[in-house]
KOLLO-767531 format. One record per residue (C-alpha): residue in three letters; x, y, z. Coordinates in steps of 0.1 Angstrom, whole numbers, plus 5000, padded with zeros to 4 digits. Example, Ala and Ser with C-alpha at 12.3 -4.5 7.8 and 13.67 -1.06 7.14 Angstrom:
<rs>
ALA512349555078;SER513749895071;
</rs>
This chain:
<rs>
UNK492253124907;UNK493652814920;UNK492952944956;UNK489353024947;UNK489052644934;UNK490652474961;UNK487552594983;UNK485052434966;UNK483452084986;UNK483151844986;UNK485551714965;UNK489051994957;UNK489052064922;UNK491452274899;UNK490952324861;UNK492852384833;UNK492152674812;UNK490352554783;UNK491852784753;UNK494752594737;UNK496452694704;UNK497352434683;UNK496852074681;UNK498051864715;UNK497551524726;UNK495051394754;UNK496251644782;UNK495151664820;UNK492751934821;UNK490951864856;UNK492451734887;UNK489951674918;UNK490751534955;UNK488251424974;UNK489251325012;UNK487651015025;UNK487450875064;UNK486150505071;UNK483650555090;UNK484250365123;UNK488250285123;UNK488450625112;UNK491350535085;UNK491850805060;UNK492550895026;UNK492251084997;UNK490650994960;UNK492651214933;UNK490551214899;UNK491751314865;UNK490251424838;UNK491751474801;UNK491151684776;UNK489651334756;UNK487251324785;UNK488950984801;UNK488950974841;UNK491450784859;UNK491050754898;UNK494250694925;UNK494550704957;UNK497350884982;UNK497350985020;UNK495451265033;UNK496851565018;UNK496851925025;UNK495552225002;UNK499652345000;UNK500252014983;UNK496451964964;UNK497552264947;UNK501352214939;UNK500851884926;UNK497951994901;UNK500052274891;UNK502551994881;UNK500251834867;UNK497452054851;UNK498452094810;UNK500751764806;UNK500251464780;UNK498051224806;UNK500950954787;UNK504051064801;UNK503450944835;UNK506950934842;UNK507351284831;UNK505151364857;UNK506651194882;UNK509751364883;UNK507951694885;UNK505751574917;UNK508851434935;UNK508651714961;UNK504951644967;UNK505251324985;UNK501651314999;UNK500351354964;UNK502651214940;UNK501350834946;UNK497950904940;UNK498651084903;UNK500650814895;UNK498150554898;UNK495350784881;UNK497550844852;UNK497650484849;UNK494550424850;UNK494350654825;UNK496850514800;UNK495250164803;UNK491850334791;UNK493650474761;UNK495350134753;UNK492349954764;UNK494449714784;UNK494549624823;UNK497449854836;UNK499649494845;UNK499549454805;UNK500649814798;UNK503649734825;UNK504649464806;UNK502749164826;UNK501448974838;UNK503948794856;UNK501648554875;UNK497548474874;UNK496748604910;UNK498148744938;UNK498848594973;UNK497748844995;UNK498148945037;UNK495748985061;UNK496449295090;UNK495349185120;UNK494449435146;UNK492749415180;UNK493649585215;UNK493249255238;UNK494448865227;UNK490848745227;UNK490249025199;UNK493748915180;UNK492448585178;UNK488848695166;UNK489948895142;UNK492448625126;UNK489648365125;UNK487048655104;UNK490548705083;UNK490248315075;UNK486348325068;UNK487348625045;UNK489848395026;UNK493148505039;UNK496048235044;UNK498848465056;UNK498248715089;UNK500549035100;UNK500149025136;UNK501649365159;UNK504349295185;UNK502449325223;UNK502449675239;UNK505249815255;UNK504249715290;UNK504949335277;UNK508149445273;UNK509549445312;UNK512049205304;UNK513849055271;UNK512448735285;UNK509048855292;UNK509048975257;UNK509848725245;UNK507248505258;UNK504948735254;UNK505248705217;UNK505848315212;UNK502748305233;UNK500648505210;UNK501648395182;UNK501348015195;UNK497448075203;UNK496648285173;UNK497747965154;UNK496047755176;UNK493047965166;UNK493247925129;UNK494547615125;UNK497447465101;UNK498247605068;UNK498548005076;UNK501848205074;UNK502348465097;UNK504448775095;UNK505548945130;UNK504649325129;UNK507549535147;UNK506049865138;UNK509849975141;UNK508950015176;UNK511549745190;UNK515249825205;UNK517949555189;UNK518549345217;UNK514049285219;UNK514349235182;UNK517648975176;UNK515648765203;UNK512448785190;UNK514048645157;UNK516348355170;UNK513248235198;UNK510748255165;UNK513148055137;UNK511247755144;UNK507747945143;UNK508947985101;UNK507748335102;UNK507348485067;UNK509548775083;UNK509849015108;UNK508549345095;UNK510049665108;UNK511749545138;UNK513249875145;UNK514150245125;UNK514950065090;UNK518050325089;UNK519150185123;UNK521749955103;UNK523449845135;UNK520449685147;UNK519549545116;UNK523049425108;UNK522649215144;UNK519549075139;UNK520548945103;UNK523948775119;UNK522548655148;UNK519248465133;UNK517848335097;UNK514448475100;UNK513748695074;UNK513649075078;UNK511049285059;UNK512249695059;UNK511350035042;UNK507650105044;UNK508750455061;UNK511850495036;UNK511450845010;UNK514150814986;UNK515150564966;UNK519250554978;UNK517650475013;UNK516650094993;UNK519550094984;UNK521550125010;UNK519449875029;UNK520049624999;UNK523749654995;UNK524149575029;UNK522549305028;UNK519549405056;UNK516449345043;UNK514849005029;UNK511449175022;UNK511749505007;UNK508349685013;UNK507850025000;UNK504950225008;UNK502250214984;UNK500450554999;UNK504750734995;UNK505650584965;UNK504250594925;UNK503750244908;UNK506850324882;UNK508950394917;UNK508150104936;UNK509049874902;UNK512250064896;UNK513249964934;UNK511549574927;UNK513849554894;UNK516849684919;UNK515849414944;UNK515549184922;UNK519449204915;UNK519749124950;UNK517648814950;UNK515449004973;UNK511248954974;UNK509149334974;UNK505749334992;UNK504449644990;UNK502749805025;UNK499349905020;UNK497350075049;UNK494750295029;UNK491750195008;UNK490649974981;UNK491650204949;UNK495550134963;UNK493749794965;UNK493249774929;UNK496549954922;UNK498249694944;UNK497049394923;UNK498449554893;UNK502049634905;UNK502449284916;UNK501149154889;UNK503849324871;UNK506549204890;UNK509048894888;UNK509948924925;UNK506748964942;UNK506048824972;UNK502748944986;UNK500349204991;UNK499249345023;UNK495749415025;UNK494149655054;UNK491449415068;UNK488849605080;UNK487049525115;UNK483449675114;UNK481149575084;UNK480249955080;UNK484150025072;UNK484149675049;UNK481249835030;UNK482450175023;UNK485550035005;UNK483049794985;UNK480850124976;UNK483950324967;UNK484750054938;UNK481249944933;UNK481849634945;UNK484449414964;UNK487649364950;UNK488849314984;UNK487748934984;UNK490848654985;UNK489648284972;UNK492348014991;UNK494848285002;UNK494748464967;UNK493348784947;UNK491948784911;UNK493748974888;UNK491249304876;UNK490749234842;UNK489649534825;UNK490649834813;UNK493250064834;UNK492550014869;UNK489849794861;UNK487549994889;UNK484350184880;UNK484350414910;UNK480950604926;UNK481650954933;UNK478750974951;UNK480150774975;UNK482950954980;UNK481051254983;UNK479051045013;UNK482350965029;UNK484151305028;UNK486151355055;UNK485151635081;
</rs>
C-alpha cells in the first residue's frame, strides 16, 4: 500500500488507515512530501506536510529525500500523538534526510493546538528579533562585491563570504593575500558597520587556515567558518593556539557526541549545526550543551524559507544565540518562489535584524499550489 502511495505526484503522500478503536488523541494520519527546486540556482528541497486526525496541518522542511526514506520516516510517523514530538524523534533518528523536516511540522503543529508561536511553546522568547547573515555567492570578485551591496539594500549587516578557489591557493602567501584582498574590497564596497564571517567550506589544509586566521585578527571577523574537516582536531587545535579569531564548526557533524567532542576540547567558538540534519529539539539540546561552555550556536541554513521560519523560532528560543544564516538568493525569480511558498516574504531583515513570526505554530500560511508549480523534475 505504502508503495502504491509513494507514486502518486506531485506531491508523495502516505495515509493512515482511518478505522481506530477507541478514543485517541490528535494523531498524524497523513504525511505528504512534496520536492521543490528554485528555479534558476537550482537549490533544492523538500516540503513535508502533516495532517492530524483533528484536521491541523503543520508544514517543515528537510533536504531532498528519497522514496526509501519518504517511506520509513512516515512509517515512524503515521499513527503517533502529533504532541510527542520528541517521541518521534527518537524513532526517526536513522532517517537523517527526513527527520528535520517532521520535527519542524510537528511543531508547527503543536503551536496550532496551543495557539501560540512555537518560540512560546519552547519556552521563549529569549530576545525580540533575530540578527541574521547574509551568504554571499558569486564566481568572479566583481560579482562578490555585487552581490554584498544587493545583501545591504536587502537589509543585511553581517555577510559570509567563500574562501577564493583553489587556484588562489599556489602559495600560503598567495592565499593569503588573496583573501585579505577580498575581503578588504568587499568592505570597501559596502561600507562601515558590516561584520563579515570567512567561509572555509572545510575545504582548507591547516597550515592555509592558522594563516588565514592570524593575517585576518585585525579584519575582527565574526569567525572563520569550517576552516577544514570539523573532526580534523589537529588542525583545529592549531589554528585555535596559534590565533584569537573565532572558529565556527559542525554544520556537516550527525551525532550529537561529535558536538561534543568539539566542545570539550575547546575547538569551536561558533557551534553551527545544520538546520536541513538536525530537528529543532536537537539543535537546542546541543545550544543548552554549548551554552555550558560559554559557546554562541548559529545554526547553518542553506535550504528554503519554511527552515526560514523554523530558524527564527529556534533562535528565538535560545539564550546563546548568535545569528542566523539566511541563503540569499541571487535571481529575483528564485527570491520570489520562496516569497510564494510562504505567501509572502519572511525573508526581509530591517537594520541587520528579522521580526519574530507572531502567530500561531510556525506562523506561515503556505500555498500548495506553489509547491505543486515548483516540484522538482
Amino acid at each position: 500500500m505504502l508503495d502504491r502511495v509513494l507514486k502518486a505526484a506531485p506531491g508523495v503522500a502516505v495515509q493512515a488507515p482511518a478505522v481506530r478503536s477507541g478514543p485517541r488523541p490528535d494523531i498524524i494520519r497523513e504525511v505528504r512530501w512534496y520536492p521543490v527546486r528554485e528555479p534558476v540556482s537550482g537549490r533544492r528541497y523538500t516540503v513535508v506536510r502533516l495532517m492530524t486526525s483533528s484536521g491541523l496541518v503543520g508544514y517543515g522542511e528537510c533536504v531532498s529525500t528519497d522514496r526509501s526514506e519518504m517511506r520509513h520516516a512516515a512509517e515512524a510517523v503515521i499513527e503517533q500523538d502529533s504532541s510527542a514530538y520528541e517521541v518521534i524523534r527518537s524513532r526517526t533518528e536513522s532517517v537523517v534526510g527526513a527527520r528535520a523536516g517532521i520535527g519542524m511540522a510537528l511543531l508547527d503543529i503543536l503551536g496550532q493546538r496551543a495557539r501560540a508561536p512555537v518560540y512560546q511553546v519552547l519556552g521563549g522568547p529569549t530576545r525580540n528579533k533575530v540578527r541574521a547573515l547574509a551568504t554571499v555567492e558569486g564566481a568572479t570578485e566583481d560579482e562578490l562585491k555585487r552581490r554584498a551591496e544587493e545583501a545591504l539594500k536587502a537589509g543585511y549587516r553581517a555577510l559570509s563570504v567563500p574562501v577564493p578557489e583553489a587556484q588562489a591557493r599556489r602559495s600560503a602567501q598567495a592565499f593569503v593575500f588573496a583573501v585579505r584582498k577580498r575581503l578588504e574590497e568587499i568592505r570597501a564596497a559596502t561600507g562601515p558597520g558590516v561584520d563579515f564571517v570567512l567561509d572555509g567550506a572545510g575545504s582548507l589544509k591547516p597550515s592555509e587556515a592558522s594563516s588565514v586566521a592570524a593575517a585576518l585578527e585585525r579584519f575582527h571577523l565574526l569567525w572563520l567558518d569550517e576552516p577544514c574537516a570539523a573532526l580534523n582536531f589537529s588542525a583545529l587545535r592549531k589554528i585555535c593556539d596559534e590565533t584569537v579569531t573565532p572558529v565556527g564548526c559542525g554544520r556537516t557533524l550527525e551525532r550529537a557526541a561529535e558536538f561534543q567532542d568539539l566542545l570539550r576540547e575547546g575547538l569551536v567558538d561558533v557551534l553551527r549545526p545544520n538546520l536541513h540534519r538536525h530537528t529543532i529539539s536537537s539543535i537546542r539540546h546541543m545550544a543548552a550543551l554549548a551554552e555550558t561552555y560559554y559557546v554562541a550556536v548559529a545554526p547553518f541554513h542553506h535550504g528554503g524559507p519554511i527552515a526560514t521560519a523554523a530558524a527564527i523560532h529556534l533562535a528565538a528560543s535560545l539564550p546563546n544565540f548568535f545569528i542566523q544564516q539566511i541563503p540569499l538568493s541571487a535571481d529575483p525569480k528564485d527570491r520570489a518562489m520562496r516569497a510564494e511558498l510562504t505567501s509572502g516574504s519572511i525573508e526581509s531583515p530591517q537594520n541587520g535584524f528579522l521580526p519574530l513570526l507572531t502567530g500561531p505554530g510556525l506562523g506561515l500560511r503556505v500555498d500548495e499550489e506553489a509547491l505543486k508549480r515548483y516540484a522538482a523534475s
